[in-house]
N, C-alpha and C positions, 0 to 999 in steps of 0.2 A: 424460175425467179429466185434469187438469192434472198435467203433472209438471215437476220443477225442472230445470234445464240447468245444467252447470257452462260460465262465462264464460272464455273465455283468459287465462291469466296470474295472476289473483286465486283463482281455485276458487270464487268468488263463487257460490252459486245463485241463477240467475236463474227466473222463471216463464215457461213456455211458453206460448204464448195461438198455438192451432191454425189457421191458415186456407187461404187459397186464393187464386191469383191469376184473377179470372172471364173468361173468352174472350168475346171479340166485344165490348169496352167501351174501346177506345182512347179516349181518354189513360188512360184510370181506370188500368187493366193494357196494357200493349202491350212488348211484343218490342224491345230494343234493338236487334238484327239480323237475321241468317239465324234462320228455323228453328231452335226449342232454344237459343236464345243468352239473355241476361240480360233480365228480366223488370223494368222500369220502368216510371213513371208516376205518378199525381197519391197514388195510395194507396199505395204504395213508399215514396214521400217522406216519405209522414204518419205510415207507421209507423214511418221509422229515425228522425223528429224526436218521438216518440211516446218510442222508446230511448233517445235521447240526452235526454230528457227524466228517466227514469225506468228509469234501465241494470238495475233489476230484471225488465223487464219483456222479452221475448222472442216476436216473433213467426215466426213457423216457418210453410210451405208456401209462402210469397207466392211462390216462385220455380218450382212447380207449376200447372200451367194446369187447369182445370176447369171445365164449361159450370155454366150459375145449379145447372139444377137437381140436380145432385152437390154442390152447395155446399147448399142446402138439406136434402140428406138427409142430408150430414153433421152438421150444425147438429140434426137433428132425431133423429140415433142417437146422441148424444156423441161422435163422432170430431172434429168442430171446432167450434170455441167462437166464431168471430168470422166477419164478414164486412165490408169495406167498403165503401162506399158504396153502400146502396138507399134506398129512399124507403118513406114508409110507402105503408102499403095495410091493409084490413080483416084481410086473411088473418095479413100478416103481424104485426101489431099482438099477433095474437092468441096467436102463434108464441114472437116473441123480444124482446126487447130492443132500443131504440133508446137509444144513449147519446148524447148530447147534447153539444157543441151542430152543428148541421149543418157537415157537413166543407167542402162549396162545394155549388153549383148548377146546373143541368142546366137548358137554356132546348130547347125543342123547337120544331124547324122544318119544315113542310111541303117538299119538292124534288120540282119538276116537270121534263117535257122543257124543252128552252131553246128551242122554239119553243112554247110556252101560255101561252095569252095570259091566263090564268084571271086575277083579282083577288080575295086572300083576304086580309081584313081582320078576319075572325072567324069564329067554328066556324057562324053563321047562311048566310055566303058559301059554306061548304064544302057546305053543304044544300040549299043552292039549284042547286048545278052537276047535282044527281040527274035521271038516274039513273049521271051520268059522275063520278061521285066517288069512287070506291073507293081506300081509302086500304091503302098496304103497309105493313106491321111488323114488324121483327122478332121471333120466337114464344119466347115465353117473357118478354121482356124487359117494363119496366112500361111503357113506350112503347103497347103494347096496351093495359094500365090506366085508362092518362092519355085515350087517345081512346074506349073504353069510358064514363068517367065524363062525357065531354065530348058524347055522346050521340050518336056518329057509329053507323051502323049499316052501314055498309059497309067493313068491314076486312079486310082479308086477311095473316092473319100464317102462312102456311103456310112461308115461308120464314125460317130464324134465322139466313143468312147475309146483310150490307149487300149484299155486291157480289152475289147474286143476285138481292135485290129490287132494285137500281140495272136488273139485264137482264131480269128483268119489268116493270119503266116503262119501259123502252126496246121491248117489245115491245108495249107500249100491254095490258099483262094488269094495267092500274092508273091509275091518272092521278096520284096523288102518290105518292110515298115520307116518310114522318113519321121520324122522327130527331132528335137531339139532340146539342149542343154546351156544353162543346168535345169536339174529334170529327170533326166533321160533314164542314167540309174535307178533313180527313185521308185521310177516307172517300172522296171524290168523287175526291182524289188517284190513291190506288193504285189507283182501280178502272180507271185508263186511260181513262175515258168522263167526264171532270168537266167539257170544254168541249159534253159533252150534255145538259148539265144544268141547272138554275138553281136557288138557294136563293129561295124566296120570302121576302119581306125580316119579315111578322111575326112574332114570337113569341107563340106557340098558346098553350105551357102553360111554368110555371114549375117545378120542381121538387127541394128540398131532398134532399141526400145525406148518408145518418148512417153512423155504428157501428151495427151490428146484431149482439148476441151472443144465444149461447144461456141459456135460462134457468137453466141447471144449473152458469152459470160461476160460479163463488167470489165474493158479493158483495163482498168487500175488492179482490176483481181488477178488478170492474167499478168500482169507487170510486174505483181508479188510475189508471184509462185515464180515465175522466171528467177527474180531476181535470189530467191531463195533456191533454187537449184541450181543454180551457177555457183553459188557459194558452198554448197553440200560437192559440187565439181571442184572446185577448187581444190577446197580442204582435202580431198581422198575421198570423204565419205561416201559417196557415191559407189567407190569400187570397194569400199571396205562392206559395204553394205553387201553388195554383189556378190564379193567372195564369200563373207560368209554363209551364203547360203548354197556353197558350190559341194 
């Protein structure tokens, strides 16, 4: 259930719109610092340009961390009303709300060892390496989804950490890592192993990122946020937002 916030300074009420900030999705959410420090990234941006767009409007948890699926059962008891950026999918379709129009995009890349020699120019290359194709994913994330729909039959999403699946292709328990950008670098970064690695240069799968609220939100709430992100579409902001964080 929504409830109002008083604003500083005016007594203004504002509406509260509940969410989360999701682990494991750098840039989207990622960590200014150390541990426990300030919560930024491409969906921070979108929602204080979201506020400054429409100062009635109040989002609250972004500065709390929580894996997908806490964010989903919040979404699905009424404890939180929103989410940033996922992609459709059947399940979810059927779930909640997508509000429109796509916040930016997610391009997914295959990462193999930096000595594999493989050439992958389409999901038909990826089928042909079998029985040595076995792709990593991180578990839960749509990354699984995307090579699921893509008709791969060898996936291994046992792990929900990058940097573990990064030390299972390095222990050869995989021959790519699937992943997506932007991101992707970042990833290869802090895992201290990225001169072990190489991005394969195609882009696999392409994928739009929305607003996803609960179906129980206040449809004049959702009418707002729409209409405020149309207008963040309009202006650039939307892709300015994006790039910056590429």
């Amino acid at each position: 259930m929504l409830s109002l916030l008083s604003t500083a300074g005016g007594g203004v009420a504002a509406t509260e719109i509940r969410t989360a900030a999701q682990q494991g999705t750098e840039p989207k959410f990622q960590s200014a610092g150390a541990a426990g420090g300030r919560v930024v990234g491409i969906c921070v941006d979108i929602m204080r340009a979201v506020e400054k767009l429409d100062p009635g409007l109040k989002f609250t948890g972004d500065q709390s961390w929580q894996p997908l699926p806490r964010i989903y059962s919040g979404l699905d008891r009424g404890v939180q009303d929103a989410s940033c950026g996922l992609s459709h999918s059947a399940e979810r379709d059927k779930k909640y709300l997508f509000i429109g129009p796509a916040l930016f995009s997610i391009r997914y890349y295959l990462v193999a060892r930096s000595d594999d020699t493989a050439l992958i120019g389409n999901w038909d290359d990826l089928r042909r390496l079998a029985p040595d194709n076995v792709v990593l994913a991180n578990r839960g994330f749509a990354a699984v989804m995307v090579l699921e729909s893509a008709g791969v039959d060898k996936i291994d999403a046992g792990a929900a950490d990058p940097k573990l699946n990064l030390q299972k292709l390095l222990a050869h328990r995989g021959r790519f890592f699937f992943h997506r950008t932007p991101g992707l670098q970042a990833v290869l970064d802090r895992s201290g192993m990225a001169a072990k690695f190489k991005i394969l240069p195609t882009v696999m799968a392409v994928s739009p990122l929305y607003f996803v609220v609960a179906k129980q939100l206040d449809p004049a709430v959702v009418e707002r946020l729409r209409t405020a992100l149309q207008t963040l579409e309009k202006s650039g902001e939307l892709e300015r937002i994006a790039k910056s964080w590429e």
